[in-house]
N, C-alpha and C positions, 0 to 999 in steps of 0.2 A: 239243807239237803232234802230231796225226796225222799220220805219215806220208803219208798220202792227201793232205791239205792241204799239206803242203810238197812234195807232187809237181807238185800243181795249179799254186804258184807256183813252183816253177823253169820249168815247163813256159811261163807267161806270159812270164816275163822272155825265158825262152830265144827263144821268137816277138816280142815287141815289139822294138818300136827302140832302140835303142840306149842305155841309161842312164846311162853315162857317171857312174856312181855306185852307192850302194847301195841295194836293196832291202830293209826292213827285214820280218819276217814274223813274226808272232806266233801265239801263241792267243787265243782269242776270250774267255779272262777271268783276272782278276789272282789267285789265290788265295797266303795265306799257305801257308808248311812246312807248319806244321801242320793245315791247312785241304786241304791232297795228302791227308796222313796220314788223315784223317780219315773223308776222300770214299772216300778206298780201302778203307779198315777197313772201312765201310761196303756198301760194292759187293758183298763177300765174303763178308756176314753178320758179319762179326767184332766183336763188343760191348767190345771191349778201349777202353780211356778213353784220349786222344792225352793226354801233360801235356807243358807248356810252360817250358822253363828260358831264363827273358830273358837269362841271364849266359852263355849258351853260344855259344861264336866268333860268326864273322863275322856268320852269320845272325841270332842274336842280337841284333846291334847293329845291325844295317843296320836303316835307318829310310826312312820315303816310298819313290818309286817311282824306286831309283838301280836295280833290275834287271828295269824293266821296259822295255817296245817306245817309243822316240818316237811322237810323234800321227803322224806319216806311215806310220808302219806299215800292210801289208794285214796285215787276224786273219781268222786263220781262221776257218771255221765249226761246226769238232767241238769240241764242250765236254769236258771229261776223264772229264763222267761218263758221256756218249756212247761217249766211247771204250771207258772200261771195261766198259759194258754190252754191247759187240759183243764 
């Protein structure tokens, strides 16, 4: 996430009422490792090929959305390639 967007929500929490719980705060899209990899390579000009090893730790084996935000989540609104273009 942008730093900018997680200012904006600490900034809400810190004004609102009382939440008596968590705020959860994400960014505004899921992308794989190597789908970062890729967007970034990219951003830079860099034509380097990302390759994919399925057998490799944790990331490797994690499946569905065990590291992504709950539905209640706020997402942000800067995209990573937003980001990187600034």
């Amino acid at each position: 996430m942008a730093s900018a967007d997680v200012a904006k929500a600490v900034a809400r929490v810190a004004v609102g009422a009382p939440r008596n719980g968590i705020q959860n705060v994400a960014g505004p899209e899921v992308l794989r490792l190597d789908e970062w990899g890729r967007v970034a390579l990219a951003a830079t000009g860099d034509t380097r090929t990302v390759v994919v090893d399925p057998t490799a730790g944790i990331f490797g084996v994690v499946r569905g959305d065990v590291l992504t935000a709950p539905r209640d989540a706020v997402l942000a609104t800067t995209s990573y390639r937003e980001w990187l273009a600034r």
